[in-house]
C-alpha positions as CSV (number, residue, x, y, z in Angstrom):
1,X,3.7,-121.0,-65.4
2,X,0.0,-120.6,-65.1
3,X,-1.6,-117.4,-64.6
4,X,-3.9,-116.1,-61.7
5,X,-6.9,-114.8,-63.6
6,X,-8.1,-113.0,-60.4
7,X,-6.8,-110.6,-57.7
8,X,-9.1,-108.7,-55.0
9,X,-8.4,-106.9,-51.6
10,X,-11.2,-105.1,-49.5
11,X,-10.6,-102.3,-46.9
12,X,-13.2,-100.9,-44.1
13,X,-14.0,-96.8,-44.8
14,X,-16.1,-95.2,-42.2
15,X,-18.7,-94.1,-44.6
16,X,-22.1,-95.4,-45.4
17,X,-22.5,-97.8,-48.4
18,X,-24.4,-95.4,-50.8
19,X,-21.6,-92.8,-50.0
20,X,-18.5,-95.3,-51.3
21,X,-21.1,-96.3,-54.2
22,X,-21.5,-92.9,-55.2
23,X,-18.0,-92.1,-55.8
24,X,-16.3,-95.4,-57.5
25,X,-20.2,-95.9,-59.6
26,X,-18.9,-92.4,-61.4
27,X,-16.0,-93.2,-63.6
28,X,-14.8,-89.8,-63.6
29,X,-13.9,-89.9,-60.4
30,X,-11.7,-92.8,-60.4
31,X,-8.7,-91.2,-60.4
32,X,-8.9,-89.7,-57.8
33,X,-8.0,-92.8,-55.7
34,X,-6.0,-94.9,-58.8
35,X,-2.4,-95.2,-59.1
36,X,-2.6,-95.7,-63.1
37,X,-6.4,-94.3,-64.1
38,X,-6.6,-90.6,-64.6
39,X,-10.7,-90.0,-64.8
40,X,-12.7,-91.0,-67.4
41,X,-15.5,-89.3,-69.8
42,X,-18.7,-91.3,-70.5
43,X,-20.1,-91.2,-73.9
44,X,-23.2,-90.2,-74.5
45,X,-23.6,-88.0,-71.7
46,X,-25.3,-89.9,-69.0
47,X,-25.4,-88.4,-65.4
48,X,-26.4,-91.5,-63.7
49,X,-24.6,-95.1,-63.9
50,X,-26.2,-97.8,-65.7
51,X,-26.1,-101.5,-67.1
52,X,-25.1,-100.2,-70.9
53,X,-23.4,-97.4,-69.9
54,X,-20.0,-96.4,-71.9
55,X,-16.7,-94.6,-70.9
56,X,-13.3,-93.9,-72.4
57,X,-10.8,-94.5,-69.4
58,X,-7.6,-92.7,-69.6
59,X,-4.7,-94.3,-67.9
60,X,-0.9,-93.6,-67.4
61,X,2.1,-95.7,-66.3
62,X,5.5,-94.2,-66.1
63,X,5.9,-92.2,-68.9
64,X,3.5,-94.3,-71.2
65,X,-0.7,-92.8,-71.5
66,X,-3.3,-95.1,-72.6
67,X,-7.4,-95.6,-73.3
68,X,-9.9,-98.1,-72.6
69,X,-13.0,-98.7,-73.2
70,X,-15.2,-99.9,-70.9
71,X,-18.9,-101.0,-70.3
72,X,-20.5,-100.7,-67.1
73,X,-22.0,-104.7,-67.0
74,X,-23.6,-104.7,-63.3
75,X,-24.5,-102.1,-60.6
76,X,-26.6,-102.5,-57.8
77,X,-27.4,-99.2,-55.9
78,X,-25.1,-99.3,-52.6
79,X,-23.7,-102.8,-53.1
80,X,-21.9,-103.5,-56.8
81,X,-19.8,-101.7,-59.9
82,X,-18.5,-103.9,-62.2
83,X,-17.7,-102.6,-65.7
84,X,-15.3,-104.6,-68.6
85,X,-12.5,-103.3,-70.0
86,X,-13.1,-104.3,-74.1
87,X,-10.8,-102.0,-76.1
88,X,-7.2,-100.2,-76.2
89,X,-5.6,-97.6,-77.8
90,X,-3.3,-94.8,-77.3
91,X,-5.3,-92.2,-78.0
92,X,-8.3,-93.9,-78.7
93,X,-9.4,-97.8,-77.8
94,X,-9.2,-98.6,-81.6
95,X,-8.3,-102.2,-80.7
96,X,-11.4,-104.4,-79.4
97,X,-11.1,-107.4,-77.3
98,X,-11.9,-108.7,-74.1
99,X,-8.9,-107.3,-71.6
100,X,-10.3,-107.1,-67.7
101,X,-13.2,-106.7,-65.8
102,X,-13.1,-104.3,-62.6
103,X,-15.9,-105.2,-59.7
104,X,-16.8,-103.0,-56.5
105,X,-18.6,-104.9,-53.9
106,X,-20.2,-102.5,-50.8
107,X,-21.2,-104.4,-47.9
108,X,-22.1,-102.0,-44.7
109,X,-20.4,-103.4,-41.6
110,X,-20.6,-101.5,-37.9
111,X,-17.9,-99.4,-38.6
112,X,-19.1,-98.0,-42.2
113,X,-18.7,-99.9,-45.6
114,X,-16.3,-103.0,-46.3
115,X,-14.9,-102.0,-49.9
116,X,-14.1,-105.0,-52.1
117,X,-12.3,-104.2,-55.5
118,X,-11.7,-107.0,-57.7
119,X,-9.6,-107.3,-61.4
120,X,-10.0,-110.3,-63.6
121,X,-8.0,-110.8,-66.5
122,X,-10.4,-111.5,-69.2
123,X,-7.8,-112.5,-72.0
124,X,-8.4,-116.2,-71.6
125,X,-7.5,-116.8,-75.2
126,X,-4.0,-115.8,-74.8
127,X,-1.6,-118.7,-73.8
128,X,0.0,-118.3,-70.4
129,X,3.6,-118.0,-71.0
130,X,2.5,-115.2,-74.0
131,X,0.4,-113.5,-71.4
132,X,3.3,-113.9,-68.8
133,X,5.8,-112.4,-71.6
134,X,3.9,-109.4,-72.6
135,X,2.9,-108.7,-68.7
136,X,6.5,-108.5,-67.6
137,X,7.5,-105.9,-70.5
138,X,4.1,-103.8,-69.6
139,X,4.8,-103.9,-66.3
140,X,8.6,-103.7,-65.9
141,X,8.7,-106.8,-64.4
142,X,5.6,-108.0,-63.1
143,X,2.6,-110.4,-64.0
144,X,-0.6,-108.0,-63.7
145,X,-2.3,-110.3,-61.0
146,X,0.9,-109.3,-58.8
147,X,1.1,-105.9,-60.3
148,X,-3.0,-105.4,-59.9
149,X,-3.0,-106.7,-56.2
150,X,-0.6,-103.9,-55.8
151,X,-2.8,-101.5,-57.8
152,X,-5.6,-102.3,-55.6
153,X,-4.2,-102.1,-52.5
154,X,-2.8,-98.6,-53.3
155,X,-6.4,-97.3,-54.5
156,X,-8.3,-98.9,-51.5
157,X,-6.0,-96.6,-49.2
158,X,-6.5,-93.7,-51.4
159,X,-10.3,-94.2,-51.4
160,X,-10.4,-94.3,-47.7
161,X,-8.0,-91.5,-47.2
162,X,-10.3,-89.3,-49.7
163,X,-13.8,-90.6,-48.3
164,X,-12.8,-90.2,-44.6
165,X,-11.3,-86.5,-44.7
166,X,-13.0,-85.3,-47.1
């Protein structure tokens, strides 16, 4: 079975573009709105996002706690976030390798700012039914494209939930 390498879903908040990118362009902050990401910490200290820019991602799912490492790759104030997820670990990312890359489009529409949040699976190298294998044992059952379409849908809602009452 071949894999989808790609999942995305987008969701209308009434808030203005630099608002939305704000909030998801600080990694921190991210869970806030994420079913399985619990904050982050940047390294190196930086206040403001930028191409280069390096934070240790903590994550949880069930019982199990995890870290990334991740590398902001592209912004564009008020319209994109896209950082990739390189290393693993469960208390550190000691393991390098390319694992997913996260993306936050920002497109103003009448009604505020259509939110776009996309996950590609970036372990190309890894044969589809090994992929497959391992996903359904990570996931308790799921491939991540089905498990990330979830994910995503579940942090869109938070996102507007948090951005429109707060």
């Amino acid at each position: 079975m071949s894999r989808t390498l790609t999942v995305s879903d987008s969701i209308v908040v009434k808030v203005h573009p630099a608002e939305v990118y704000r909030r998801i362009s600080d990694p921190a902050r991210m869970g806030d709105w994420s079913p399985e990401n619990l904050g982050a910490t940047v390294r190196g200290g930086a206040r403001e996002p930028s191409v280069g820019m390096v934070f240790d991602g903590r994550n949880k799912r069930g019982a199990f706690r995890w870290t990334t490492r991740c590398t902001v790759t592209a912004l564009e104030p008020d319209r994109l976030f896209r950082f990739r997820v390189h290393a693993i670990g469960v208390t550190r990312p000691r393991l390098p390798g390319p694992i997913a890359t996260w993306e936050y489009r920002f497109e103003p529409v009448p009604e505020g700012t259509r939110v776009t949040e996309t996950w590609t699976d970036d372990r190309r190298a890894w044969p589809d039914f090994v992929a497959n294998t391992f996903d359904r044992v990570a996931t308790g059952g799921s491939v991540f494209a089905d498990f990330q379409r979830r994910n995503i849908a579940t942090t869109l809602r938070n996102l507007k939930k948090a951005l429109e009452t707060g």
